[in-house]
C-alpha positions in Angstrom: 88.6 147.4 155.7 87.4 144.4 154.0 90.1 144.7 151.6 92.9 144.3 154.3 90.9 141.6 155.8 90.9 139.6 152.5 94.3 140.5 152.1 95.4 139.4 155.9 93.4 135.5 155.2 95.0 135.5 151.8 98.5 135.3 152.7 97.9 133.6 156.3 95.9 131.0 154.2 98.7 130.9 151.4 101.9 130.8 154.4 100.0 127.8 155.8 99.8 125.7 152.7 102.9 126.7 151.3 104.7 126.0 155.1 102.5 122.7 154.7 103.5 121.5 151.7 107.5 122.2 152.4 107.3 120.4 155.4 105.6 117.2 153.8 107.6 117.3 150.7 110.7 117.3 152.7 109.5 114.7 155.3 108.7 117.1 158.1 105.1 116.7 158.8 104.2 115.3 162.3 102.9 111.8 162.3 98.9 111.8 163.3 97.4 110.2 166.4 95.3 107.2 166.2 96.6 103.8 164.0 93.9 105.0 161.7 94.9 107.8 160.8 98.9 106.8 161.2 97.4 104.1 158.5 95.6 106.2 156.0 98.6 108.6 156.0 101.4 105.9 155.4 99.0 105.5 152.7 98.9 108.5 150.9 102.5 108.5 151.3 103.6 104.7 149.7 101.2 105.7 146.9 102.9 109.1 145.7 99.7 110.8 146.6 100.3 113.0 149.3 103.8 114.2 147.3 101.4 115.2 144.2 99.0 117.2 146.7 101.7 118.6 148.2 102.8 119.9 145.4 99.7 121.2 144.5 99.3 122.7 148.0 103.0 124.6 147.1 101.9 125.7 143.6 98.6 127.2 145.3 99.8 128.3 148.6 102.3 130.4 146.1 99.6 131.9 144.3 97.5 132.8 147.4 100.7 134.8 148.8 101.7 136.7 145.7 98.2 137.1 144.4 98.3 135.8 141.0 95.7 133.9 139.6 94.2 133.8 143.5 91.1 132.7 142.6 92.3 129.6 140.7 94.3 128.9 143.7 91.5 128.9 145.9 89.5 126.5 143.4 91.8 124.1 143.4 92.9 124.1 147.5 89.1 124.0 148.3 88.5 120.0 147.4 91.8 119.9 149.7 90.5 121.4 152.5 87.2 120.0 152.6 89.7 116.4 152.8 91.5 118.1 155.6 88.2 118.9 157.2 87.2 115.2 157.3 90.4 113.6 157.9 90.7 115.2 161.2 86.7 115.1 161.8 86.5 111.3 161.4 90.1 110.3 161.9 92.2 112.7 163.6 90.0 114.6 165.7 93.0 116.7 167.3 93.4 118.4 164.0 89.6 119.7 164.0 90.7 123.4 164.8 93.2 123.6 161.8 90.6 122.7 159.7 88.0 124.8 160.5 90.8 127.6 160.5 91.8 126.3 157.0 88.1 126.2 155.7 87.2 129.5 157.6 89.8 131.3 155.9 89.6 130.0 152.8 85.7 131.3 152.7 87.0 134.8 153.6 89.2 134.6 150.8 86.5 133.5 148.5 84.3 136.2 149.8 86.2 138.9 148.8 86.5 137.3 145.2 82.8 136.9 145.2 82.9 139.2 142.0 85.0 136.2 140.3 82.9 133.2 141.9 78.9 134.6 141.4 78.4 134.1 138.1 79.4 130.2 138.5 76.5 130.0 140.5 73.7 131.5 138.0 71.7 128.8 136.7 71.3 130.0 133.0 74.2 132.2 131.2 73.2 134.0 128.3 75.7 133.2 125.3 78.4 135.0 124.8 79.6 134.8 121.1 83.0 135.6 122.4 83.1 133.1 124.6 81.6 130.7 122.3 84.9 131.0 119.8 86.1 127.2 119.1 83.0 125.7 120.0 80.7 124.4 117.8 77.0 125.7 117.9 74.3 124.0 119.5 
């Protein structure tokens, strides 16, 4: 069950960034509410920004639906979505839901990679001389 749940908020989560980015790399994306936030997103926009995370959001949102290197994907959307988080927290507060749907499923998805992600969080690693190949001894 909490295989096909992972599954299910993988590709939702994946369909949402990949619909995402398509519709702001091709100009789609609805304009925010509030002259702030109209201001910070013309922004983003003049300055190439929000076309490179676009992309990004593609490249990941790609990865989360087919699976491949899912994990990655999720490391690299999660600085994103945190952004999304406060953009419509302080900024575009219509948007709130999204984000907390973005961030909730995100954090299923991470859960059920918890294998990948728990050793990241041990404080001390023992040495793997393996691992250690190309680096120089210290």
């Amino acid at each position: 069950m909490t295989q096909k749940f992972t599954l299910v908020a993988r590709i939702l989560l994946g369909l949402v960034f990949t619909a995402s980015a398509i519709a702001g790399l091709t100009g789609q994306l609805p304009p925010p509410e509030g002259p702030e936030a109209q201001a910070f997103m013309g922004t983003l926009f003049g300055s190439g920004l929000l076309v490179f995370v676009k992309f990004i959001e593609l490249v990941a949102g790609l990865a989360l639906i087919s699976g491949f290197f899912a994990p990655l994907a999720l490391v690299v959307l999660a600085p994103i979505i945190v952004n999304i988080l406060y953009f419509h927290l302080s900024l575009d507060p219509v948007g709130i839901p999204v984000g907390i749907m973005l961030a909730v499923l995100a954090m299923v998805v991470a859960h059920g990679y918890r294998n990948v992600f728990l050793p990241l969080l041990q404080p001390r690693m023992k040495r793997n001389e393996d691992a250690s190949v190309g680096v120089s001894a210290v």
